[in-house]
C-alpha angles and dihedrals in degrees: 000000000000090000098039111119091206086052097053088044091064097044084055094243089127120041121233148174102259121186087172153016131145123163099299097029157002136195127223138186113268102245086211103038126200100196146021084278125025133167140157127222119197139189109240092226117084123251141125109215140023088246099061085049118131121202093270088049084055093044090049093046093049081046086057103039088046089044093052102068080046089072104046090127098044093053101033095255094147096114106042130290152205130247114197128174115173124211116207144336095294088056094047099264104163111164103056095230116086109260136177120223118206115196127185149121098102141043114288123199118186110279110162109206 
Protein backbone atom coordinates (compact mmCIF):
# COMPACT_ATOMS: atom_id res chain seq x y z
CA UNK A 1 0.00 0.00 0.00
CA UNK A 2 1.46 3.15 -1.36
CA UNK A 3 0.03 5.12 1.70
CA UNK A 4 0.75 2.40 4.50
CA UNK A 5 3.31 3.84 7.36
CA UNK A 6 4.44 0.43 8.16
CA UNK A 7 5.08 0.04 4.26
CA UNK A 8 7.10 2.93 3.89
CA UNK A 9 8.90 1.91 7.00
CA UNK A 10 10.13 -1.18 5.32
CA UNK A 11 11.07 0.33 2.24
CA UNK A 12 12.99 2.40 4.27
CA UNK A 13 10.91 5.85 3.16
CA UNK A 14 10.37 6.54 6.68
CA UNK A 15 13.23 5.92 9.21
CA UNK A 16 12.69 3.75 12.35
CA UNK A 17 14.11 2.17 15.24
CA UNK A 18 14.41 -1.64 14.05
CA UNK A 19 15.49 -4.36 16.45
CA UNK A 20 14.60 -6.91 13.68
CA UNK A 21 13.84 -7.86 10.22
CA UNK A 22 14.58 -10.62 8.47
CA UNK A 23 12.77 -11.58 5.15
CA UNK A 24 8.89 -11.93 6.61
CA UNK A 25 9.21 -9.48 9.33
CA UNK A 26 10.85 -6.94 11.44
CA UNK A 27 10.21 -5.37 14.75
CA UNK A 28 10.50 -1.89 15.59
CA UNK A 29 10.30 0.30 18.77
CA UNK A 30 6.72 1.66 19.45
CA UNK A 31 7.28 5.64 19.01
CA UNK A 32 4.43 6.04 21.65
CA UNK A 33 5.18 2.95 24.27
CA UNK A 34 2.94 1.57 26.46
CA UNK A 35 4.99 -0.01 28.39
CA UNK A 36 8.80 -0.32 29.75
CA UNK A 37 9.31 -2.15 26.68
CA UNK A 38 7.32 -1.79 23.64
CA UNK A 39 7.81 -2.94 20.13
CA UNK A 40 5.92 -3.64 17.28
CA UNK A 41 6.42 -6.79 14.71
CA UNK A 42 5.04 -6.64 11.70
CA UNK A 43 4.38 -9.00 8.59
CA UNK A 44 5.97 -7.66 5.78
CA UNK A 45 2.77 -8.21 3.54
CA UNK A 46 0.28 -5.74 3.68
CA UNK A 47 -3.15 -6.29 5.37
CA UNK A 48 -5.17 -4.94 7.77
CA UNK A 49 -7.27 -8.06 9.77
CA UNK A 50 -6.99 -11.88 10.47
CA UNK A 51 -9.70 -12.31 8.58
CA UNK A 52 -8.27 -10.86 5.06
CA UNK A 53 -5.21 -13.16 5.75
CA UNK A 54 -3.92 -15.68 2.64
CA UNK A 55 -2.04 -18.50 3.32
CA UNK A 56 1.39 -16.55 3.04
CA UNK A 57 -0.07 -13.92 5.37
CA UNK A 58 -0.70 -16.95 7.69
CA UNK A 59 2.70 -18.40 7.09
CA UNK A 60 4.34 -14.79 7.85
CA UNK A 61 2.32 -14.26 10.87
CA UNK A 62 3.31 -18.27 12.48
CA UNK A 63 6.96 -17.12 11.34
CA UNK A 64 6.43 -14.09 13.65
CA UNK A 65 4.74 -15.49 16.46
CA UNK A 66 7.36 -18.41 16.42
CA UNK A 67 10.35 -15.59 15.87
CA UNK A 68 9.27 -13.58 18.78
CA UNK A 69 10.13 -16.06 21.93
CA UNK A 70 13.47 -16.40 19.89
CA UNK A 71 14.36 -12.86 20.92
CA UNK A 72 13.60 -12.77 24.64
CA UNK A 73 17.05 -11.48 25.29
CA UNK A 74 17.19 -8.99 22.54
CA UNK A 75 13.71 -7.23 23.66
CA UNK A 76 13.90 -7.71 27.64
CA UNK A 77 11.33 -10.55 27.74
CA UNK A 78 13.03 -12.33 30.69
CA UNK A 79 10.30 -11.79 33.06
CA UNK A 80 6.99 -12.47 31.08
CA UNK A 81 5.27 -10.41 28.20
CA UNK A 82 1.91 -9.25 26.00
CA UNK A 83 1.08 -9.86 22.76
CA UNK A 84 -1.67 -7.53 21.39
CA UNK A 85 -2.96 -7.29 17.92
CA UNK A 86 -6.04 -4.96 17.50
CA UNK A 87 -8.58 -5.46 15.03
CA UNK A 88 -10.36 -2.47 13.94
CA UNK A 89 -11.25 0.73 14.83
CA UNK A 90 -13.51 -0.33 17.68
CA UNK A 91 -10.48 -2.28 19.21
CA UNK A 92 -7.88 0.83 18.71
CA UNK A 93 -6.21 -0.28 15.20
CA UNK A 94 -4.62 2.78 13.96
CA UNK A 95 -2.19 1.99 11.32
CA UNK A 96 -4.38 -0.03 8.68
CA UNK A 97 -1.63 -3.35 8.34
CA UNK A 98 -2.02 -6.09 10.88
CA UNK A 99 0.85 -5.60 13.79
CA UNK A 100 1.73 -7.28 16.93
CA UNK A 101 2.65 -5.19 20.01
CA UNK A 102 4.72 -6.63 22.38
CA UNK A 103 4.78 -4.95 25.54
CA UNK A 104 7.18 -5.83 28.80
CA UNK A 105 9.56 -4.85 31.06
CA UNK A 106 7.26 -4.18 34.00
CA UNK A 107 4.30 -5.65 35.80
CA UNK A 108 0.89 -5.42 33.78
CA UNK A 109 -2.30 -5.72 35.31
CA UNK A 110 -5.63 -5.83 32.90
CA UNK A 111 -6.68 -2.15 31.82
CA UNK A 112 -9.31 -2.32 28.40
CA UNK A 113 -9.04 0.91 26.47
Amino acid sequence: MDDCIFCKIRKGEIPSEKVYEDDKMMIIKDIDPKAKNHFLCIPKNHFKLLSQMTEDDEIQLKHCLKTIPKLEKELGLEGGYRLVINQGDNAGQSVFHLHIHILSGQKMGWTPA
